[in-house]
C-alpha positions in Angstrom: -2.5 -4.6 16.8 -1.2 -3.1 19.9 2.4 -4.1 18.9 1.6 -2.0 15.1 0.4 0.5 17.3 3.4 1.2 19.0 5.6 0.7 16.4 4.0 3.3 14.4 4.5 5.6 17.1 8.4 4.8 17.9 8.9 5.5 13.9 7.5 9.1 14.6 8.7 10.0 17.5 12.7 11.3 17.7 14.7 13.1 19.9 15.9 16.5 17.9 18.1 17.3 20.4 20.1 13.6 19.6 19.5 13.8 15.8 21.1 17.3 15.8 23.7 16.2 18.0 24.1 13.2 15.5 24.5 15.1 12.0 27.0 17.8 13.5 29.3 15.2 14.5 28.4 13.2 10.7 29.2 16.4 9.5 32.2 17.0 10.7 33.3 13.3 9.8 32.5 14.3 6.6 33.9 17.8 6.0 36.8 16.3 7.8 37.6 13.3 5.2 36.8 15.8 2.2 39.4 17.6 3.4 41.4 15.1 4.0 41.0 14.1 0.4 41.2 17.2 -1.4 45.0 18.1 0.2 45.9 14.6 -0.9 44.6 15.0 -4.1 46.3 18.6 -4.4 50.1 17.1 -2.9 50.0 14.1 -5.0 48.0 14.9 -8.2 48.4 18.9 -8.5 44.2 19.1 -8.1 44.0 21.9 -6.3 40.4 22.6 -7.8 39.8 19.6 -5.4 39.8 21.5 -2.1 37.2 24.4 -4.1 34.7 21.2 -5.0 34.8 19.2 -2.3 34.3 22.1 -0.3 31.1 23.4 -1.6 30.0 19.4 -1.7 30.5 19.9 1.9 28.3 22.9 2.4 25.6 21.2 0.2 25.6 18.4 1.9 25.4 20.1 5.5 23.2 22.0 4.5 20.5 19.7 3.0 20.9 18.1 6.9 20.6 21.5 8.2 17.4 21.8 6.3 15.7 18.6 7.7 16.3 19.7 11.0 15.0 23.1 10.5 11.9 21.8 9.1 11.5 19.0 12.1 11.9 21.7 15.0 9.9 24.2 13.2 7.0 22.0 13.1 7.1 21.2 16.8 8.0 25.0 17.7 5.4 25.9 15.5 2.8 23.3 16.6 1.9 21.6 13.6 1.6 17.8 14.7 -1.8 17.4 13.1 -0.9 15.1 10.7 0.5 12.8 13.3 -1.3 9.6 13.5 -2.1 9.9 17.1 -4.7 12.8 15.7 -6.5 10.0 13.4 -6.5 7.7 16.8 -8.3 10.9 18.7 -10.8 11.5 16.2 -11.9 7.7 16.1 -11.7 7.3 20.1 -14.2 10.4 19.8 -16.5 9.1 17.0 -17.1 5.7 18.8 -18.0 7.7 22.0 -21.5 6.2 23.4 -22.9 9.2 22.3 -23.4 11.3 19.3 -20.6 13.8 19.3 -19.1 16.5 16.9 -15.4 17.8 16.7 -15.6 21.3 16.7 -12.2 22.0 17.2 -9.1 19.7 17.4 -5.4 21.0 18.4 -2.6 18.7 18.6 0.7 19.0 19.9 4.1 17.7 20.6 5.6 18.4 24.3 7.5 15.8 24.6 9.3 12.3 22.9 6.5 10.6 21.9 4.3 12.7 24.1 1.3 15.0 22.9 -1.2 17.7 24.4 -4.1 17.8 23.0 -7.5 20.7 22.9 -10.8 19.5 22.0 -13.8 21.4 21.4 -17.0 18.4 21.2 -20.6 19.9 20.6 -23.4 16.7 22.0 -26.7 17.3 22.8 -26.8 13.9 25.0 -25.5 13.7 28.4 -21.1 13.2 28.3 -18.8 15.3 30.7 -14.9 15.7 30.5 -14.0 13.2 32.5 -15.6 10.7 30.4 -13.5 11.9 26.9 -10.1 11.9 29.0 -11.1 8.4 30.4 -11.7 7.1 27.0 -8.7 8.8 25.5 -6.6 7.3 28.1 -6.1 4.1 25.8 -3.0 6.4 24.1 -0.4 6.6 26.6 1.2 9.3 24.5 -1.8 11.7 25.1 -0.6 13.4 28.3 -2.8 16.1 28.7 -6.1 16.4 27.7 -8.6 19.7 27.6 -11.9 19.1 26.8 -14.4 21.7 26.3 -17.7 20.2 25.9 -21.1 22.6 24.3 -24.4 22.4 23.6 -25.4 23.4 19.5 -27.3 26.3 19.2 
């Protein structure tokens, strides 16, 4: 389990700075070689439309890369990790707490490769302190820092 477990994690977490890194220079190996083409194409066959075609294939293509990225850093700029799995592994570390205990208020976040913040808000009427979620959370190295606001329900 512990192997699946990290696994899972390594397949979500990437570098954005490397991935971008890696599509601009796939993406200029690729502009490069259509361009490459399309002056063959027009010297030997008369296709000048070529250069035109393969130019906007170009920009498509680019662009569709330049989209994924954009949407990747937006969710981390924009803080929305909760769909990670790492939230689903909070939520059950909290639920098999000793205790009864109920999630007011869960906030995920990236801050790192592979690393995550995380703000929870726990309402228990039986006796639990801070130090006991963050030791029980501990079990996910990829947890880094941990606030824990614990109430009483009204």
């Amino acid at each position: 389990h512990e192997h699946e477990h990290e696994h899972e994690h390594r397949k979500h977490s990437h570098d954005l700075n490397q991935k971008a890194a890696f599509l601009h220079v796939v993406a200029d190996a690729v502009t490069s070689v259509f361009a490459i083409i399309a002056l063959l194409a027009g010297k030997y066959f008369g296709w000048a439309f070529l250069d035109a075609v393969l130019g906007v294939a170009g920009a498509v293509l680019v662009a569709r890369w330049a989209w994924g990225l954009i949407r990747d850093t937006g969710r981390t700029l924009l803080d929305a990790e909760m769909d990670h799995p790492v939230v689903a592994e909070i939520r059950e570390v909290i639920v098999g707490l000793p205790v009864q205990v109920e999630i007011t208020d869960l906030h995920v976040w990236k801050v790192g490769r592979g690393k995550f913040a995380c703000i929870l808000a726990l309402e228990t009427r039986d006796d639990l302190n801070a130090d006991q979620v963050r030791d029980a959370l501990s079990i996910h190295e990829e947890v880094g820092h941990i606030s824990v606001e614990i109430n009483m329900p009204l």
